[in-house]
C-alpha positions as CSV (number, residue, x, y, z in Angstrom):
1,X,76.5,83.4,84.4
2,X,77.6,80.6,87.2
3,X,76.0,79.9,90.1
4,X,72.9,80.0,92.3
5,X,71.8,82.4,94.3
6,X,68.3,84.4,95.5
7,X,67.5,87.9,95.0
8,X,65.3,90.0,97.3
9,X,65.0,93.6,98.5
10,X,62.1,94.5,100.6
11,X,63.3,98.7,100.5
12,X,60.5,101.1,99.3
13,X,62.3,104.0,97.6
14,X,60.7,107.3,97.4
15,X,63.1,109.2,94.7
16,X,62.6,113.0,93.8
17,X,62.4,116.4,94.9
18,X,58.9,115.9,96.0
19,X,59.9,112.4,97.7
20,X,59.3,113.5,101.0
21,X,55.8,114.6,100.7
22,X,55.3,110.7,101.2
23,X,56.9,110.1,104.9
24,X,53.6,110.8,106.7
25,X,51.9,108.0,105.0
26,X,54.8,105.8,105.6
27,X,54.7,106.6,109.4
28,X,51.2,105.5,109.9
29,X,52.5,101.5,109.2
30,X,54.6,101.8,112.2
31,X,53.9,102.4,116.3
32,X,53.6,106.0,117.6
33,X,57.2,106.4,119.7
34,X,60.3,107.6,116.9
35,X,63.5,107.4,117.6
36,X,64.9,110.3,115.4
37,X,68.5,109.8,114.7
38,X,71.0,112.4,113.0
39,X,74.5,113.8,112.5
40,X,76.4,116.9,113.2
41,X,73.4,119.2,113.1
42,X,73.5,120.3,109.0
43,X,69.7,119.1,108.8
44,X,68.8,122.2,111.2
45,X,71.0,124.9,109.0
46,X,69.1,123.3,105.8
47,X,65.7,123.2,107.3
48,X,65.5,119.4,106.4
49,X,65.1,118.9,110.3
50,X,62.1,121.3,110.7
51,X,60.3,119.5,107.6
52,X,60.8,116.3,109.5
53,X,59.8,117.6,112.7
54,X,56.6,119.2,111.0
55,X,56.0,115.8,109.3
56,X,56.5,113.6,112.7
57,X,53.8,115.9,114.8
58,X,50.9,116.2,111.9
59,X,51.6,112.0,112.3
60,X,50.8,112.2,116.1
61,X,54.1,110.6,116.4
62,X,56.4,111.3,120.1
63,X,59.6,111.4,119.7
64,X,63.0,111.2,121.2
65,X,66.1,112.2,119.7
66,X,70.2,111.2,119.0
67,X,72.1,113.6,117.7
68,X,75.6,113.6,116.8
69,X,76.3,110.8,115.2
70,X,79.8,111.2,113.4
71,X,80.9,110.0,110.2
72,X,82.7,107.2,111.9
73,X,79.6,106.2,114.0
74,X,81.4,104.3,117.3
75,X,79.9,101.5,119.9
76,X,80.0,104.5,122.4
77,X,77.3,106.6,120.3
78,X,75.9,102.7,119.6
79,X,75.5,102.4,123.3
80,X,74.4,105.5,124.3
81,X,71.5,105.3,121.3
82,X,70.8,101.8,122.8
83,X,70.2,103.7,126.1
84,X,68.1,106.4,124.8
85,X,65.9,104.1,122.6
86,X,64.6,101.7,125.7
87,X,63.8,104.8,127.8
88,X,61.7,106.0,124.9
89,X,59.9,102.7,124.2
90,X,60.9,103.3,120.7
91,X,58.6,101.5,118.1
92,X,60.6,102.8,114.7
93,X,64.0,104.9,114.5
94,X,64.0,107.4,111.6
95,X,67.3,107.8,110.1
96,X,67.9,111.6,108.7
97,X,71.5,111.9,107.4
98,X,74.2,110.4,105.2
99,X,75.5,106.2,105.2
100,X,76.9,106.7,108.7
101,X,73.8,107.6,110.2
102,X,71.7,104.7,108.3
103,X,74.5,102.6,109.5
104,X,74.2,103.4,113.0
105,X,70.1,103.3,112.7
106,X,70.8,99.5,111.8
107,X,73.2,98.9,114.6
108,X,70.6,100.4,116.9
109,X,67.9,98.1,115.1
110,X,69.7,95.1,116.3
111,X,71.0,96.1,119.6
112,X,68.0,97.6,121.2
113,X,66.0,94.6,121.9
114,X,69.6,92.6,122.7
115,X,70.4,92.2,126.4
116,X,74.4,91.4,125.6
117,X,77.4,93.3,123.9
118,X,76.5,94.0,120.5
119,X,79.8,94.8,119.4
120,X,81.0,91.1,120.0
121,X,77.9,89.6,119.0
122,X,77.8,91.2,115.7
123,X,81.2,92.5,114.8
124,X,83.4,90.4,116.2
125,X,81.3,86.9,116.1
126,X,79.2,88.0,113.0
127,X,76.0,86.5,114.4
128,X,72.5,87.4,113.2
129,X,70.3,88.6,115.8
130,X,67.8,86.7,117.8
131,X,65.7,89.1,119.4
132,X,62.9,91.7,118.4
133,X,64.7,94.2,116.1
134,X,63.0,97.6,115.3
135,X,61.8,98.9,111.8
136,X,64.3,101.0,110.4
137,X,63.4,104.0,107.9
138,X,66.3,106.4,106.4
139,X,66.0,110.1,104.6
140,X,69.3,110.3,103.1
141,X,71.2,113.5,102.6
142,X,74.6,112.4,101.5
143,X,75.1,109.8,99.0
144,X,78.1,107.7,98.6
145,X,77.5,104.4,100.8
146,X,74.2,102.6,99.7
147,X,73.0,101.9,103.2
148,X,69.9,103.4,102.2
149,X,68.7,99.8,101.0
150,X,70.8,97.1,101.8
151,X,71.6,95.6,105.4
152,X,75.4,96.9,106.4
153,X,76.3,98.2,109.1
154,X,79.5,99.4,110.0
155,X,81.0,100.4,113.6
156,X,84.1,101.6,115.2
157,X,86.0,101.0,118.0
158,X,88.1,103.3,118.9
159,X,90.0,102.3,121.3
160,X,90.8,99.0,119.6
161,X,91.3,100.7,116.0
162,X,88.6,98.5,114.8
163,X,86.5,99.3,112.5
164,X,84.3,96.6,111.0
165,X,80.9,96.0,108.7
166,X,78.5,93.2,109.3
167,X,76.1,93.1,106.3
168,X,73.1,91.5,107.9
169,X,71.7,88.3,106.2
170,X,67.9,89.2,107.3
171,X,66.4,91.4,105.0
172,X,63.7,92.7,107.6
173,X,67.0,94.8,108.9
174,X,67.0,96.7,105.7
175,X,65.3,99.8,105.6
176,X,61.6,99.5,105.2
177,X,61.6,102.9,103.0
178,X,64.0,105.5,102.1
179,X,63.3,108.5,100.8
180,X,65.9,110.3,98.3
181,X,66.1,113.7,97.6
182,X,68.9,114.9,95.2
183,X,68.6,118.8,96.4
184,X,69.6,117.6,100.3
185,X,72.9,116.5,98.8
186,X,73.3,119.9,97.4
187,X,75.0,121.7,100.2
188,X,77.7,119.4,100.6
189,X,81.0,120.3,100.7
190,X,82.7,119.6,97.5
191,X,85.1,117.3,99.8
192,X,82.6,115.0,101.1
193,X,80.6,114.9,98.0
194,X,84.0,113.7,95.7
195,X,84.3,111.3,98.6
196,X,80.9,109.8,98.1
197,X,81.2,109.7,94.5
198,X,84.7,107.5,94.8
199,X,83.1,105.2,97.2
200,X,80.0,104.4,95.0
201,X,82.9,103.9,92.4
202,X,84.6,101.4,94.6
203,X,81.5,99.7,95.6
204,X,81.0,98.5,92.1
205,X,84.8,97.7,91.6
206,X,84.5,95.6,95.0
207,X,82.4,93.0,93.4
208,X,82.9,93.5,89.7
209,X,87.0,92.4,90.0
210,X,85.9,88.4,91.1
211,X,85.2,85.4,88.8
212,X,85.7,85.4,85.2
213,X,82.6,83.9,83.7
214,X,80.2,86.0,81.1
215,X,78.4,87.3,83.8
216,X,74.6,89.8,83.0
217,X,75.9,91.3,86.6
218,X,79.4,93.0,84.9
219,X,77.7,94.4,82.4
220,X,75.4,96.4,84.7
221,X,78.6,97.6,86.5
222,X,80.3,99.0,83.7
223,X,77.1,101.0,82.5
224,X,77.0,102.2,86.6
225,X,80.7,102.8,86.4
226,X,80.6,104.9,83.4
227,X,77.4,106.7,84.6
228,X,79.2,107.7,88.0
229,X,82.5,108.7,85.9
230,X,80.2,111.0,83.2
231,X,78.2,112.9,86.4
232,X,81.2,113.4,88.8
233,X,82.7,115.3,86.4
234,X,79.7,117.3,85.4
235,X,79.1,117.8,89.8
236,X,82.9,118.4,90.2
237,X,82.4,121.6,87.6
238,X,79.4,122.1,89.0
239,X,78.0,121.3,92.8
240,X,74.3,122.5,91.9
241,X,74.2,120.3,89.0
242,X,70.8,119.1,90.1
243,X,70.5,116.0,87.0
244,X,74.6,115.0,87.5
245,X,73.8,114.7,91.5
246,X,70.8,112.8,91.0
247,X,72.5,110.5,88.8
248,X,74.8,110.5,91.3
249,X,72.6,110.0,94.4
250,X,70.8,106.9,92.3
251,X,74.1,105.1,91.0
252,X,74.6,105.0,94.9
253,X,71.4,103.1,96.0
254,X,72.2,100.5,92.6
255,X,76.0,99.7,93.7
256,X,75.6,98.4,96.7
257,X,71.4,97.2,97.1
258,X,72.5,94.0,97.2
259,X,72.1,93.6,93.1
260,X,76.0,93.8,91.7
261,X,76.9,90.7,93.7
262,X,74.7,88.3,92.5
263,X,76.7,85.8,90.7
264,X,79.8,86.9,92.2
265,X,82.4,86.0,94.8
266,X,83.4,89.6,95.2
267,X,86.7,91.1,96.5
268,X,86.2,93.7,99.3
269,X,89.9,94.0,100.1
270,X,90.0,98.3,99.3
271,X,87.8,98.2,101.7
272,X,89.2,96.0,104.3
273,X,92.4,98.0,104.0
274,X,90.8,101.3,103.9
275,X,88.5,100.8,106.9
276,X,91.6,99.6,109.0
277,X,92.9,103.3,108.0
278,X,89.9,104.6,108.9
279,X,89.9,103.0,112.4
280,X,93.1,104.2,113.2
281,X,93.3,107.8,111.2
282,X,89.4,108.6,111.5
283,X,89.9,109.9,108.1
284,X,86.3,110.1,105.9
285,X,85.7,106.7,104.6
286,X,86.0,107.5,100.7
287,X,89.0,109.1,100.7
288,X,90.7,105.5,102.7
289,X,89.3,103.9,99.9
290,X,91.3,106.5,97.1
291,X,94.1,105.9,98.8
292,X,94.7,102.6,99.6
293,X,93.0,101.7,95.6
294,X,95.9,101.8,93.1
295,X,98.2,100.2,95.1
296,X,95.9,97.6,95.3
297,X,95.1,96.6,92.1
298,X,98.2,97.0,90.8
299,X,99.0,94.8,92.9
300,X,96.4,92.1,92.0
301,X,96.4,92.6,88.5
302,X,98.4,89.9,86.8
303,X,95.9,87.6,89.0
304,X,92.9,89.2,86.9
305,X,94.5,90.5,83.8
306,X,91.3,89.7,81.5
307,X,89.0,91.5,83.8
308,X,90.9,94.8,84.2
309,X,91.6,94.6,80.4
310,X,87.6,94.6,80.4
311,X,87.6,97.0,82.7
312,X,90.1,99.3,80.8
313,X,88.3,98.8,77.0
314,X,84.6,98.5,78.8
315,X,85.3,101.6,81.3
316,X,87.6,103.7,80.0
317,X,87.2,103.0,76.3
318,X,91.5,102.2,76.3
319,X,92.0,100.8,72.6
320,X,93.6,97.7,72.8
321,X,95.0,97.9,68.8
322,X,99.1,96.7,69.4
323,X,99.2,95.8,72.9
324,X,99.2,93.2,74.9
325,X,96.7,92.5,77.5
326,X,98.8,93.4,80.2
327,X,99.5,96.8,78.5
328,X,95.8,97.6,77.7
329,X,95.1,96.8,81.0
330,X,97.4,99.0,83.0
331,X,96.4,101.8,81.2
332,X,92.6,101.3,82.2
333,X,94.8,102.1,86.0
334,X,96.1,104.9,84.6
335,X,92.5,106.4,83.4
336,X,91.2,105.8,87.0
337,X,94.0,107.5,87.8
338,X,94.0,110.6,86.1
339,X,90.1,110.6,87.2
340,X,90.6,110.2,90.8
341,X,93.6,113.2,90.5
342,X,91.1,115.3,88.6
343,X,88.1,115.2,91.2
344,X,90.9,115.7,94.1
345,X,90.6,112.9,95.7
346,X,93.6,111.9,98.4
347,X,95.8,109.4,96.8
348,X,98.0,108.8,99.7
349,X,97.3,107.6,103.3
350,X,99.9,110.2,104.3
351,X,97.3,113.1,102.7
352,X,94.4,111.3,105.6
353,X,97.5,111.6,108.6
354,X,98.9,108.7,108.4
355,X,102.3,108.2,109.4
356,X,104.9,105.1,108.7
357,X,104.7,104.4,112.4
358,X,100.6,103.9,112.0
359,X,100.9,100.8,109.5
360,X,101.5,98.0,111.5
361,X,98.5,98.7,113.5
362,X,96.5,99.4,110.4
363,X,97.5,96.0,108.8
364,X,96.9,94.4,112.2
365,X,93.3,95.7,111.6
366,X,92.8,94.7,108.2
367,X,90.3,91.5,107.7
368,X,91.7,89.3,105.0
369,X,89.2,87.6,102.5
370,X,89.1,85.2,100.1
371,X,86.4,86.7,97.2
372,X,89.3,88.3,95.1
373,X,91.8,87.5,92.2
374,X,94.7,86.8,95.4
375,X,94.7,86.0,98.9
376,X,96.5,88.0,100.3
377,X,99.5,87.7,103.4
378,X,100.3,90.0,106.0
379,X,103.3,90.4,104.6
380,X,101.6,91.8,101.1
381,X,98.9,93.6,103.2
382,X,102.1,95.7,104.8
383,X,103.4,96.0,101.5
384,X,100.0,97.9,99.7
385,X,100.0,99.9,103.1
386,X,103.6,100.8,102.1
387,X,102.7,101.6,98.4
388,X,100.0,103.5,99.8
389,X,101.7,105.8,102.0
C-alpha cells in the first residue's frame, strides 16, 4: 500500500431502530437556538418530524425552521437558509432528510458566519472557511450519498448549470453525530431508493478504479461492492426488507466516510459528468451517475485493464479460465450491466430529458480531473456524453 496519508473522523453514529432515542442527549452539548432543516415535507406524512419536534421541546431547545430543500439543494435555498439562520441566532442546524439536505446543512454551516458570496468562495475558488462555522447534526432518511459523516457539500446553480461539490478539508464541518435509522428509509419510493443504492455503488467505484499497487483499501471495496450488489437485489424484491436496507443504509455511511480513499488517487469523473447532467437536466443525482457509467469506463478501460479484470473476478466472480485480460474484464462491464438493467436504473441521459442539443452545455460544465486511469479532453468528455445519450 503506497503512500502517506492521515485518517480521522470525528462523526458519532447512532445506528438502529432505537437510534433516535439518543438525540436529546446529543442536544444538550450544543446552544439552545436550532436551525431545523428538511426537504419536501415526507418527515410530516411519516411522523419522523413530530418525533423530532417532541425531542427538540423536552430539550428546551427554540427553534426556527427551512423547509423545502430539493434534491438538487441550489445557492438560492443556500441563501435564503443563510438569511433565516442569522435572524434566529442559530447555535446548531439539525439536518432531518436524505444527502441533499445534510449537504445543504453543511453549506449553511460555512456560510452563516461568512459576510461574502459563498458560492464563489467555496465552489468556485474551493477555499476553506475562515470564520465561525456552526455545529452540524444529520438524521438521515434516505441513504445513498454518505454525507452523513464526511465533509461534502454539493450546490447548484441554476442559472449557470453548475453544479459543484467542495469536500471540506476541516473535519469540525463534518457532522458531529448522525443518527441512522433503516425503517425511515422504508417508505421510499422504489425509484429513489435504486438511485441511492447505485450511487453508494459508484462511490466505491470512484476511488477503487485509481493506482495499481496491492492496496488493504481495494479489498474493503470489493467486500462493500458485493455487500451493496447482494442487498439491492434482496430490497429491489422486496422494499420492506428491513436487514437488506440496513445493509444498505450502512454500506452508504462506509463508501464515502472518508475511509475508501486512503491510499488512493481516486477518479471521480462519473461523477463530474453526471453532476454536469444534473445541473442542466435536474435529473436525481443516482440515476446521472447510471447513465453517464458504462460509457465511461469502457472508455477508460484499456488504461486500467488489471483493475477492472480485478474488478470483474473480485466483483462479479467472472472466471478468467481461456481469456485474456481484456476479455475477462469486459465481461465484469457486462455484469454491472445486467445489474444496473435489473434494478431499473436509467441507462441513458436521454431516459433523465436530456436532449443532443443539452450536451455541449453539459460538457462545458463538466470539471476535468486528474485521479483516474486517463485524463481526459473535451473532445473525449463530448464523446462519453455522446455514448451516453
Amino acid at each position: 500500500m503506497l503512500g502517506n496519508f492521515s485518517y480521522c473522523n470525528p462523526t458519532k453514529l447512532y445506528f438502529g431502530d432505537d437510534s433516535l432515542k439518543f438525540l436529546k442527549d446529543e442536544l444538550k452539548k450544543y446552544g439552545d437556538n436550532v436551525l431545523l432543516v428538511y426537504g419536501g415535507g415526507s418527515i410530516k406524512k411519516n411522523g419522523i418530524y413530530d418525533e423530532v419536534v417532541a425531542i427538540l421541546g423536552e430539550a428546551g431547545k427554540n427553534f426556527a425552521e427551512v423547509a423545502g430543500v430539493m434534491p438538487n439543494p441550489t445557492i438560492h435555498k443556500l441563501n435564503e437558509g443563510v438569511a433565516i439562520a442569522r435572524k434566529h441566532g442559530a447555535d446548531f442546524i439539525l439536518a432531518v432528510g436524505g444527502g441533499s439536505v445534510c449537504d445543504y446543512c453543511k453549506a449553511l454551516s460555512v456560510s452563516v458566519n461568512y459576510d461574502g458570496d459563498p458560492w464563489q468562495k467555496y465552489y468556485i475558488d474551493f477555499e476553506e472557511p475562515d470564520c465561525e462555522t456552526l455545529p452540524v447534526g444529520c438524521i438521515l432518511t434516505m441513504a445513498g450519498t454518505g454525507s452523513e459523516m464526511n465533509a461534502g457539500s454539493v450546490i447548484t446553480y441554476p442559472e449557470k448549470k453548475l453544479k459543484i461539490g467542495h469536500v471540506f478539508a476541516d473535519e469540525k464541518i463534518m457532522p458531529r453525530f448522525s443518527i441512522l435509522n433503516p425503517k425511515y428509509t422504508l417508505s421510499l419510493p422504489h425509484y429513489q431508493m435504486v438511485a441511492g443504492i447505485y450511487d453508494i455503488f459508484n462511490h466505491i467505484c470512484e476511488q477503487y478504479f485509481s493506482d495499481e499497487d496491492d492496496s488493504t483499501t481495494d479489498y474493503l471495496a470489493e467486500g462493500l461492492m458485493r455487500s451493496v450488489i447482494h442487498s439491492s437485489r434482496i430490497a429491489n424484491e422486496n422494499e420492506q426488507d428491513y436487514e437488506a436496507r440496513s445493509n444498505i443504509m450502512w454500506s452508504a455511511t462506509w463508501a464515502l466516510n472518508t475511509l475508501l480513499k486512503k491510499g488512493k488517487t481516486t477518479d471521480w469523473m462519473v461523477h463530474m459528468l453526471g453532476q454536469a447532467a444534473g445541473a442542466v437536466t435536474d435529473a436525481t443525482h443516482g440515476m446521472t451517475l447510471a447513465a453517464v457509467s458504462l460509457p465511461y469506463y469502457r472508455y477508460i478501460l484499456p488504461y486500467g485493464t488489471a483493475k477492472f479484470k480485478r474488478f470483474a473476478e473480485n466483483v462479479w466472480n467472472v472466471n478468467p479460465a481461456g481469456k485474456t485480460d481484456r476479455q475477462v474484464a469486459e465481461e465484469g462491464l457486462q455484469a454491472m450491466e445486467s445489474w444496473m438493467k435489473e434494478l431499473g436504473l436509467a441507462m441513458r441521459l436521454s431516459e433523465l430529458g436530456a436532449t443532443e442539443d443539452m450536451l455541449p452545455d453539459i460538457a462545458n460544465a463538466t470539471l476535468i480531473l486528474d485521479g483516474g486511469y486517463k485524463v481526459l479532453t473535451k473532445d473525449e468528455v463530448m464523446q462519453i456524453l455522446k455514448e451516453s445519450l
